[in-house]
C-alpha positions as MATLAB code, in Angstrom:
seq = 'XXXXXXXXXXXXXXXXXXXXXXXXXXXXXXXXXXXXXXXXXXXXXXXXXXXXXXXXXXXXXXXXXXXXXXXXXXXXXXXXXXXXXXXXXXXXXXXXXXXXXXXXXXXXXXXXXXXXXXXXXXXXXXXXXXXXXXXXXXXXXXXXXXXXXXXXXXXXXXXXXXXXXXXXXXXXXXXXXXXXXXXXXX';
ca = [
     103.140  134.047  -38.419;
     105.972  131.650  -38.553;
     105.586  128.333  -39.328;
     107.463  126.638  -35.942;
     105.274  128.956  -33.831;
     102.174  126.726  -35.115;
     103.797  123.652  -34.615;
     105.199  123.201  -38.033;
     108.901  122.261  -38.335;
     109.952  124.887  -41.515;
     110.898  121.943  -43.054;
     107.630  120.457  -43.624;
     106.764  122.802  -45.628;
     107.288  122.799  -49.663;
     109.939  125.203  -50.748;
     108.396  128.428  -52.092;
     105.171  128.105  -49.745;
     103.964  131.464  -49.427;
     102.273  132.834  -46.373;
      98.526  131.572  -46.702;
     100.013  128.298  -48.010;
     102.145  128.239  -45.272;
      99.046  128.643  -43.027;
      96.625  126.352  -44.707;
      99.369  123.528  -43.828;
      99.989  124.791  -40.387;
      95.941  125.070  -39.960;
      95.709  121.834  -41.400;
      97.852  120.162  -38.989;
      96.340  121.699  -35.809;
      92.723  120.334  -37.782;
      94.061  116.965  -37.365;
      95.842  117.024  -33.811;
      93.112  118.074  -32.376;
      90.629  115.707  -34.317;
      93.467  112.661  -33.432;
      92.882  114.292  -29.310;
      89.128  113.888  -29.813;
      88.633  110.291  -31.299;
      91.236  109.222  -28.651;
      89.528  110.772  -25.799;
      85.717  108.752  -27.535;
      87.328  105.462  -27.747;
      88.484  105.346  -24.323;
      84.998  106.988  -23.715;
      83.663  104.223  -25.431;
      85.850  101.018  -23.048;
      84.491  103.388  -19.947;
      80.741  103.238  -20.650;
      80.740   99.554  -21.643;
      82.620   98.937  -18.717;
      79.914  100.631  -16.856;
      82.888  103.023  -15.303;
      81.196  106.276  -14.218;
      83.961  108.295  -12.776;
      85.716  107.559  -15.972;
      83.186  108.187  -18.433;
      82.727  112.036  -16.768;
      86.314  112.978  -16.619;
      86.507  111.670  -20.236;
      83.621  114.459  -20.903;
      85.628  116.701  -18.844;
      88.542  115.964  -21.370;
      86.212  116.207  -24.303;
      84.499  119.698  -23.184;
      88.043  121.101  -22.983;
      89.103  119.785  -26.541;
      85.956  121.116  -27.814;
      86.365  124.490  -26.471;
      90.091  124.637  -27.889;
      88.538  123.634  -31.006;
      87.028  127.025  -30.966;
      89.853  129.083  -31.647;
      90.869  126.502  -34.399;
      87.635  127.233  -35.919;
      88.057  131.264  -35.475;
      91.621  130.377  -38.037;
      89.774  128.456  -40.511;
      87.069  131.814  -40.973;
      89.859  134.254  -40.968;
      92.062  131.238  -43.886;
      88.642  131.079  -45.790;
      88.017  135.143  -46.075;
      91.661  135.278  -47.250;
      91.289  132.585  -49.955;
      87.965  134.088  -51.101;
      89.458  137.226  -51.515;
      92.099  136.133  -53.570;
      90.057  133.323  -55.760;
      87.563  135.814  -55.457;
      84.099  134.172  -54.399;
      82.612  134.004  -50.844;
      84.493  132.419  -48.084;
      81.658  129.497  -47.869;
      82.433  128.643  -51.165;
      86.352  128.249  -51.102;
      87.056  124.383  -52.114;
      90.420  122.393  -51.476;
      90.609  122.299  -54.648;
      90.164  125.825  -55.310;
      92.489  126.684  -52.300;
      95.609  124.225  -53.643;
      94.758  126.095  -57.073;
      96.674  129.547  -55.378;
      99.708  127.419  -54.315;
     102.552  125.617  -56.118;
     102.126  122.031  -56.715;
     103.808  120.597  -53.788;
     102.187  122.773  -51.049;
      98.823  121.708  -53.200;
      99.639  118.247  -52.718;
     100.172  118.543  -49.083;
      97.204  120.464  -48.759;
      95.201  117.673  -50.518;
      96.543  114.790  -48.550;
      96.031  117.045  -45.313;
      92.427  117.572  -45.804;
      91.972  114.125  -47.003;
      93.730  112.495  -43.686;
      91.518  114.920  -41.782;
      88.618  114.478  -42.879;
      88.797  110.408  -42.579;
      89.731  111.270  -38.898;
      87.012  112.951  -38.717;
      84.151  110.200  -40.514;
      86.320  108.073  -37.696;
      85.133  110.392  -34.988;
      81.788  110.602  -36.030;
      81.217  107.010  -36.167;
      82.806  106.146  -32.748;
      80.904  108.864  -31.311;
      77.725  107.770  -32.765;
      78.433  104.148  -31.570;
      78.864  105.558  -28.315;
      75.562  107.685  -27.758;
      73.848  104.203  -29.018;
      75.509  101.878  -26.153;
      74.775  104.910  -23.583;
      71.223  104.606  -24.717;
      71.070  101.018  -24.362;
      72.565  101.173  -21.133;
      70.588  103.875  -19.838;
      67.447  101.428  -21.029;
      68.615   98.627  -19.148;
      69.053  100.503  -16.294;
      65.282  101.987  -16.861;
      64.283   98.440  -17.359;
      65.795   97.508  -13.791;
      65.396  100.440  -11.777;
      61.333   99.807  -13.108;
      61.964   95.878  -11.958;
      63.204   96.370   -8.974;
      60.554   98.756   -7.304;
      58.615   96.977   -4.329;
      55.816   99.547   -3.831;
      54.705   99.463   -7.445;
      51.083  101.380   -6.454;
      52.963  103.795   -4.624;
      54.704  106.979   -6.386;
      55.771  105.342   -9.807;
      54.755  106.590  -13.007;
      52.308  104.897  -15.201;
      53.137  103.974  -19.060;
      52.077  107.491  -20.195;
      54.512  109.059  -17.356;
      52.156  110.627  -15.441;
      52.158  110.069  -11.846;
      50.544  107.124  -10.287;
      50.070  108.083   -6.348;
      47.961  104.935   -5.271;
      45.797  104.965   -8.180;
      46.307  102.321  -10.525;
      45.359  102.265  -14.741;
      42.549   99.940  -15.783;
      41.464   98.877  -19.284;
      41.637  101.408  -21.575;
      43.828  103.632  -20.036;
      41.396  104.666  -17.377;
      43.007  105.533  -14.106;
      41.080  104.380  -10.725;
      42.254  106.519   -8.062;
      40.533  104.164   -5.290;
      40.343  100.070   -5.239;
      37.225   99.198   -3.993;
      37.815   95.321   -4.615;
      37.730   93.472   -1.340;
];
């Protein structure tokens, strides 16, 4: 696999790289485009749902289903990198460290490979905060619009749902929870 066909100019990498090195650091890189893709498509995410733009906020999702499944195959690399590694370092692939992965390169490559997986995984703390800042303003939105939908009924004995969620045809909940299906008050 050579390094420009994953993206890598050869001169990124460390003189002396050998091949798994060389595909850590290629691996590594595609980790981080595609991390850099994702937290830009949840930010502008983010300005469409507090901008209440709907249109927006699916074709973002579109954009975000497509980076997830392209994720996939970067995912499939990172199992076959990891069986490698524990094969040489000899442990099982679930195990395999940074650390223990720069230990099978030369110090430069290592290096790389640190700051790599360092840069990636702030992108992706990053990611996981905006994303988690995002479900929580959907949630409040989705409240508030819960809150006004709920308001905004005129019929409120008439098909709405009760506190519990259960259906309320007519029939109307009296102290205690008690539900009086006719109103005999004149």
């Amino acid at each position: 696999m050579s390094t420009s066909a994953l993206g890598i100019a050869p001169a990124a990498l460390p003189a002396g790289a050998d091949t798994l090195a060389e595909e850590v650091l290629a691996h590594l890189h595609a980790q981080i485009a595609s991390v850099e893709r994702l937290l830009e498509i949840v930010v502008e995410q983010g300005t469409a749902i507090r901008t209440r733009d709907v249109h927006e906020v699916v074709r973002l999702a579109g954009l975000l289903h497509g980076e997830l499944s392209r994720r996939e195959q970067i995912e499939r690399d990172r199992t076959v990198l990891l069986q490698r590694a524990g094969a040489r370092l000899g442990i099982e692939p679930a195990r395999v460290t940074v650390t223990q992965l720069a230990a099978l390169m030369e110090p430069g490559t290592a290096r790389a490979v640190r700051e790599r997986s360092a840069r990636l995984q702030g992108l992706l703390d990053e990611l996981r905060g905006v994303h988690n800042c995002n479900r929580e303003v959907m949630r409040i939105e989705l409240a508030f619009l819960d809150h006004l939908m709920q308001s905004l009924q005129l019929d409120h004995a008439t098909h709405s749902y009760d506190p519990r969620g259960a259906v309320n045809d007519g029939a109307r909940v009296g102290a205690h929870g008690a539900l009086h299906m006719l109103d005999l008050q004149a």
